[in-house]
C-alpha positions in Angstrom: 15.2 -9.2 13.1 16.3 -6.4 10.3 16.3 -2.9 10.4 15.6 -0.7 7.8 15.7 3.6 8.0 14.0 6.0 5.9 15.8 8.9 5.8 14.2 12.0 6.3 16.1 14.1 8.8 14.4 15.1 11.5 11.2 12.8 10.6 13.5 9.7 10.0 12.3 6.3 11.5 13.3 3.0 11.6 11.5 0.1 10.0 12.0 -3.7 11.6 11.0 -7.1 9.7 11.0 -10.4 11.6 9.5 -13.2 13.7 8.1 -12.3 16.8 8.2 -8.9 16.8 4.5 -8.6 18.5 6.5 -10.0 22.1 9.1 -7.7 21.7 7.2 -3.9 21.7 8.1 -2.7 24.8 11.8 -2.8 23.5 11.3 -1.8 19.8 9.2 1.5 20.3 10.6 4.8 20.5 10.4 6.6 23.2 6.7 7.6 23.3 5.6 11.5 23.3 3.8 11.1 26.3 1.6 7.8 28.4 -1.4 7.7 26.2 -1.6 5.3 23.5 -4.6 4.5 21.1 -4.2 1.5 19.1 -6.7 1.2 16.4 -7.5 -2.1 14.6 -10.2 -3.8 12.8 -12.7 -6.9 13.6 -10.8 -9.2 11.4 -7.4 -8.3 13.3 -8.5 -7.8 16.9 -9.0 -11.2 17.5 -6.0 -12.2 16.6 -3.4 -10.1 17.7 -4.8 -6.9 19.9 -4.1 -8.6 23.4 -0.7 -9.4 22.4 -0.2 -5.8 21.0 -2.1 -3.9 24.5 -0.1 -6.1 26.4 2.9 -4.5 24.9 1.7 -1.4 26.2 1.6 -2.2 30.0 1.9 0.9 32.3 1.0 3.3 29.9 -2.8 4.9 30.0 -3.5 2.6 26.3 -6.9 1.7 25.1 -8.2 0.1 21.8 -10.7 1.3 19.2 -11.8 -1.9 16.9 -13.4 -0.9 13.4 -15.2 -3.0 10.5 -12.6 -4.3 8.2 -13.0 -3.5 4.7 -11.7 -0.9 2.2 -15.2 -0.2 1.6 -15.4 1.5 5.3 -12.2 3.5 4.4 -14.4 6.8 5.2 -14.8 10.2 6.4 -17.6 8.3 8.6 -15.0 5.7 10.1 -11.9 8.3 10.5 -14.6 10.3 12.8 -14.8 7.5 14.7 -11.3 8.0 15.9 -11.5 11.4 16.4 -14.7 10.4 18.7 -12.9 8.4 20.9 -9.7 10.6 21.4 -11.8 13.2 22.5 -14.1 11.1 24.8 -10.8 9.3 25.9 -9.0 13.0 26.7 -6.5 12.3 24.5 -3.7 15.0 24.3 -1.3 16.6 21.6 1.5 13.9 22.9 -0.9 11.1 22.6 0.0 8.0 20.2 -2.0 6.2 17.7 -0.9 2.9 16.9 -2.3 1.1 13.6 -2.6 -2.7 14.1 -3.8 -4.2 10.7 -3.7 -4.1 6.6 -3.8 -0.8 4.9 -7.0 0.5 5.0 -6.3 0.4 9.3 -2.7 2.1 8.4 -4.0 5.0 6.3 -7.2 5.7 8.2 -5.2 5.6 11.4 -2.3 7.8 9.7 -4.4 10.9 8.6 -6.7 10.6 12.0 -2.8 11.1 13.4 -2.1 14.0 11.0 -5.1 15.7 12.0 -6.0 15.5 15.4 -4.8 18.1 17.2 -3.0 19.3 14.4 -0.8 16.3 13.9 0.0 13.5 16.6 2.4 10.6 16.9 1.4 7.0 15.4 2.9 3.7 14.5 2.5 1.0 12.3 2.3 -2.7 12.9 1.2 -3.9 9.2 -0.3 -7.3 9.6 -0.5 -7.6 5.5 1.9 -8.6 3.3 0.7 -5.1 1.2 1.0 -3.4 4.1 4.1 -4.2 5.3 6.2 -4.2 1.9 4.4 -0.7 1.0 1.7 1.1 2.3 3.2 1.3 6.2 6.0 2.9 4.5 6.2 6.9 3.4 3.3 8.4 5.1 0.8 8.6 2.7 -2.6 8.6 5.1 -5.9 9.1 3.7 -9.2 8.0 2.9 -11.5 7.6 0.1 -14.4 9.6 -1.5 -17.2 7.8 -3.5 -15.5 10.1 -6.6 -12.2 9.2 -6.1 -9.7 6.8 -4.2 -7.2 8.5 -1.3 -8.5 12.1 -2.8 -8.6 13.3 1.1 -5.9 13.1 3.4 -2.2 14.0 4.1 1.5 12.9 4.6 2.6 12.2 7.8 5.1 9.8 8.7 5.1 7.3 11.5 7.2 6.9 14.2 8.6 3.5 13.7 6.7 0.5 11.2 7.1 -3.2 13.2 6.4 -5.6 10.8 6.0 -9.1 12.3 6.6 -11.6 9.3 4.4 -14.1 11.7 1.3 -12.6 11.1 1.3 -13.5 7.3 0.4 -17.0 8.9 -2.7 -15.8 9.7 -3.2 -14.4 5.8 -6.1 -15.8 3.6 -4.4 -16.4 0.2 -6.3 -13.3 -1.8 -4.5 -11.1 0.5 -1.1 -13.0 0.5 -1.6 -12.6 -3.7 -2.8 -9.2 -3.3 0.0 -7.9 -1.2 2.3 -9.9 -3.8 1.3 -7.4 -6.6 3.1 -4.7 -4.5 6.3 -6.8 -4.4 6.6 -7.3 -8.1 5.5 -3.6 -8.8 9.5 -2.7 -7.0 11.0 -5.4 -9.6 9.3 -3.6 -12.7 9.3 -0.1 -11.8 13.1 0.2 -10.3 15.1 -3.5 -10.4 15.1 -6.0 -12.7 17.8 -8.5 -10.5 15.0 -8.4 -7.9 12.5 -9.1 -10.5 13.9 -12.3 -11.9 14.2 -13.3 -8.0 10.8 -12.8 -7.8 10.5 -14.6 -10.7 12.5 -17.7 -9.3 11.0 -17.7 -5.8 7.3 -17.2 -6.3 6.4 -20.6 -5.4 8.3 -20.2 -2.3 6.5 -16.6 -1.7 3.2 -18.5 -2.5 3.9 -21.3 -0.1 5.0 -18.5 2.8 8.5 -19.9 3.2 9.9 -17.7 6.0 13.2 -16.6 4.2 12.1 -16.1 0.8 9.5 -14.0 2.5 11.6 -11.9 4.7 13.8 -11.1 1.9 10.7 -10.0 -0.5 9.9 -7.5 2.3 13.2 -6.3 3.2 14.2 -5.8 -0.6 10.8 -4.1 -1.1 11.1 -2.0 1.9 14.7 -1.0 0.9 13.5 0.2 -2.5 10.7 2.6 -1.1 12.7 3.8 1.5 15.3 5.6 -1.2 12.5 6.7 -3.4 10.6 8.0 -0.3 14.2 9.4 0.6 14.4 11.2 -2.6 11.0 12.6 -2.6 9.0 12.5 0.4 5.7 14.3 -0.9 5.9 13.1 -4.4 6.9 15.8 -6.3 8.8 13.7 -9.2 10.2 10.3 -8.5 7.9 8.9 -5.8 4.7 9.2 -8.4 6.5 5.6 -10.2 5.3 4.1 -7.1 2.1 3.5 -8.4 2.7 1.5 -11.4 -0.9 0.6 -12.4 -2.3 2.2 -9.5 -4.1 4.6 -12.0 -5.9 1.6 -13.9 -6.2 0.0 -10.6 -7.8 2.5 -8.6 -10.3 3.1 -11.5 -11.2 -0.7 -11.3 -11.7 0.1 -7.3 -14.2 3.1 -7.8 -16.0 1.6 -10.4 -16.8 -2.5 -8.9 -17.4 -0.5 -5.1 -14.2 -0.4 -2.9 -13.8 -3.7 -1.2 -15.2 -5.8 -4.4 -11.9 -5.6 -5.8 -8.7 -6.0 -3.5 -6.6 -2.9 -4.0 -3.6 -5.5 -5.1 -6.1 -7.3 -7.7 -6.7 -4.3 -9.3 -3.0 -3.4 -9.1 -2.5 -6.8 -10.8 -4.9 -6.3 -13.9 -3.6 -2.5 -14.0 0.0 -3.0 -13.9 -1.0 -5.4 -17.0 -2.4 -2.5 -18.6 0.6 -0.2 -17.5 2.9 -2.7 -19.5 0.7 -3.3 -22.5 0.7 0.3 -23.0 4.1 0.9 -23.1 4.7 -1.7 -25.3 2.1 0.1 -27.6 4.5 3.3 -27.2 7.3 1.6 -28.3 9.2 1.4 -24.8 9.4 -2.4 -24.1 8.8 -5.4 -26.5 6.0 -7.5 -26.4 7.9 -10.4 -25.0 8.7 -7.8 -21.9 4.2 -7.3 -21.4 4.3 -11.8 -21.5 6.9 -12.0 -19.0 5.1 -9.3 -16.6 1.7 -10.7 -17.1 2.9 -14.5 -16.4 4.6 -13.4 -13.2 1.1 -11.0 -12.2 -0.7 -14.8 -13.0 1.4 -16.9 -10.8 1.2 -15.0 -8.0 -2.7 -15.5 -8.6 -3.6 -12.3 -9.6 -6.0 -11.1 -12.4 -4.3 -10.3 -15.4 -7.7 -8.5 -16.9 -10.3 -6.0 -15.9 -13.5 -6.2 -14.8 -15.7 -7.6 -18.4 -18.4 -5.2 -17.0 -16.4 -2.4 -17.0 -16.1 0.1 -20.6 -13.1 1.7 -21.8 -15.5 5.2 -21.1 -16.0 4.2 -17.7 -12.1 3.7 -17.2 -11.2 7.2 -18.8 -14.0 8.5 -16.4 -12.3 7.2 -13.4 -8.8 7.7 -14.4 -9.9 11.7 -14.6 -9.8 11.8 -10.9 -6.1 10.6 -10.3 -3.6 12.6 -7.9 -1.1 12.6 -10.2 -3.0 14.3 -12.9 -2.1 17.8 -13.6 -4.4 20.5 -15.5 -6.9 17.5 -15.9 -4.5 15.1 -17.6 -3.9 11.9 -17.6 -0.7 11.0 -16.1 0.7 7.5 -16.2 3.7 5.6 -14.8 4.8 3.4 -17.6 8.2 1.6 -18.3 10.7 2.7 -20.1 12.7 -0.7 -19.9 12.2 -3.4 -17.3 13.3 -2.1 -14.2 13.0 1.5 -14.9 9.9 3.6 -14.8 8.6 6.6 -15.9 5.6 9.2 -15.4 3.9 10.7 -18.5 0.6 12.5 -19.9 2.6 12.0 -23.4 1.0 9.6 -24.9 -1.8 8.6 -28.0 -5.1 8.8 -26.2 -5.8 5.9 -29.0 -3.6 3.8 -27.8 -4.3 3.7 -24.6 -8.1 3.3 -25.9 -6.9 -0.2 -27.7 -4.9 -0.8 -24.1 -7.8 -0.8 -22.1 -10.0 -2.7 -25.1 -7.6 -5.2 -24.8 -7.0 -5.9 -21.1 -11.0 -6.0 -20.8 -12.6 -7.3 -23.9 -10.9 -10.5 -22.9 -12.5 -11.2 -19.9 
């Protein structure tokens, strides 16, 4: 087992990758506000792990809540479900949500944390590969809106994140590739050793191989910890997080959430992100090749959706968090391995960007 920290004073936590780590609960979690647990997972995951995780929880007054899996149930409608059953439960202000699954489970269960009662414990146990090398970690909770994606919801960081590099066993291969776009994302965006590693490794990634994995993870982890670190509520820095989360999440709204894996969509976007900034002069071409082969061998899609106009992109990418005064902003590269956020840039170039990376499918 490793152990990670984010450190945010008073609100720091620990973060542990390994084998196993579902048999060892009792002796990982922190000291729980009070006896009542509420672990919340979906139908996909409950069969799999949820006895193993309750049993965990022995002597404490813990129950389970099991929701339909999909990002397409990431709703106001499903996050009242929660609230539902900690109030027909009796659930108190020292209660503790745990979130057992991928990140739809992680962020729903976060802001249901945030908000009940004005703001309960939780913890994460990310059974994902893109939940446990990104969205477990930092607090971001939310959920969506048909308009928008994660327009509603809050920060609010967990107590501890457990991720047990076992359960990627257990992954289909979309979702292994999927959570694989969020591993090469920390190569681009902030270090281009761990890049070429990527780079090197992918077959082993692909093929699950237990070290390679645990490294990508750890690595991953290690990276969004100091940006997290540096800005917890994304007020500069954390925003180069989403490298072609803006293209991606416009993908999302626009196919239905849950047609698209968020990761796909990452994929094609973070295409789009580099294609751009090649326009703009930051990187060479070679640099938007050598980001969109490693995108393709980890299976993702290096286009857009064909059905999907460059209108209908600009439409969607209107209603982005990081837009300010109702523009555009985008994380782009400046070189490989360094990011930036801008609304500086030729709206006509990112038109030809987005003809590109969708005409060709």
């Amino acid at each position: 087992m490793e152990t990670l920290g984010v450190d945010l004073g008073e609100r720091s936590y620990p973060i542990y990758i390994g084998p196993g780590l579902l048999d060892r609960l009792a002796e990982l979690l922190p000291a729980l506000a009070g006896k009542q647990v509420l672990v919340v997972t979906n139908t996909t995951v409950a069969p799999l792990y949820l006895d193993q995780v309750m049993s965990g929880f022995e002597g404490l007054q813990a129950s389970s809540l099991v929701l339909p899996d999909g990002e397409q149930y990431k709703t106001l409608d499903t996050l009242n479900q929660i609230y539902t059953a900690l109030l027909e439960r009796k659930h108190s202000r020292t209660t503790t949500l745990v979130a057992l699954g991928g990140g739809v489970i992680g962020d729903i269960t976060g802001f249901a944390a945030a908000s009940y009662q004005r703001g309960v414990d939780f913890i994460q146990i990310p059974t994902t590969l893109l939940s446990q090398v990104d969205s477990s970690v930092g607090g971001k909770t939310g959920v969506n809106h048909p308009l928008g994606k994660n327009m509603i919801g809050a920060f609010h960081q967990p107590k501890a994140v457990i991720a047990d590099t076992e359960t990627l066993n257990t992954l289909p291969e979309r979702e292994l590739s999927a959570g694989l776009a969020e591993v090469i994302k920390y190569g681009l965006i902030r270090d281009q050793q761990f890049l070429s590693w990527i780079e090197d490794n992918m077959g082993l990634l692909v093929a699950r191989d237990p070290v390679a994995m645990t490294y990508a993870i750890r690595r991953s982890c290690e990276i969004k910890a100091e940006v997290v670190a540096a800005d917890e509520r994304e007020g500069g820095l954390r925003a180069i997080l989403n490298l072609g989360h803006t293209f991606g999440h416009a993908i999302e709204a626009a196919q239905g959430y849950g047609q698209w894996l968020h990761g796909e969509a990452v994929g094609a976007g973070m295409v789009m992100a580099l294609d751009l900034s090649a326009r703009l002069g930051f990187i060479p071409a070679e640099a938007v090749e050598r980001g969109r082969s490693v995108i393709a061998a980890a299976g993702l899609p290096v286009l857009g959706p064909a059905n999907m106009t460059i209108d209908t992109y600009l439409e969607k990418m209107a209603v982005d968090k990081k837009n300010i005064d109702a523009r555009i902003r985008l994380v782009l590269l400046k070189t490989m391995g360094e990011a930036m956020i801008t609304a500086d840039f030729d709206q006509g170039l990112l038109r030809e960007t987005l003809h590109e990376c969708t005409a060709q499918a």
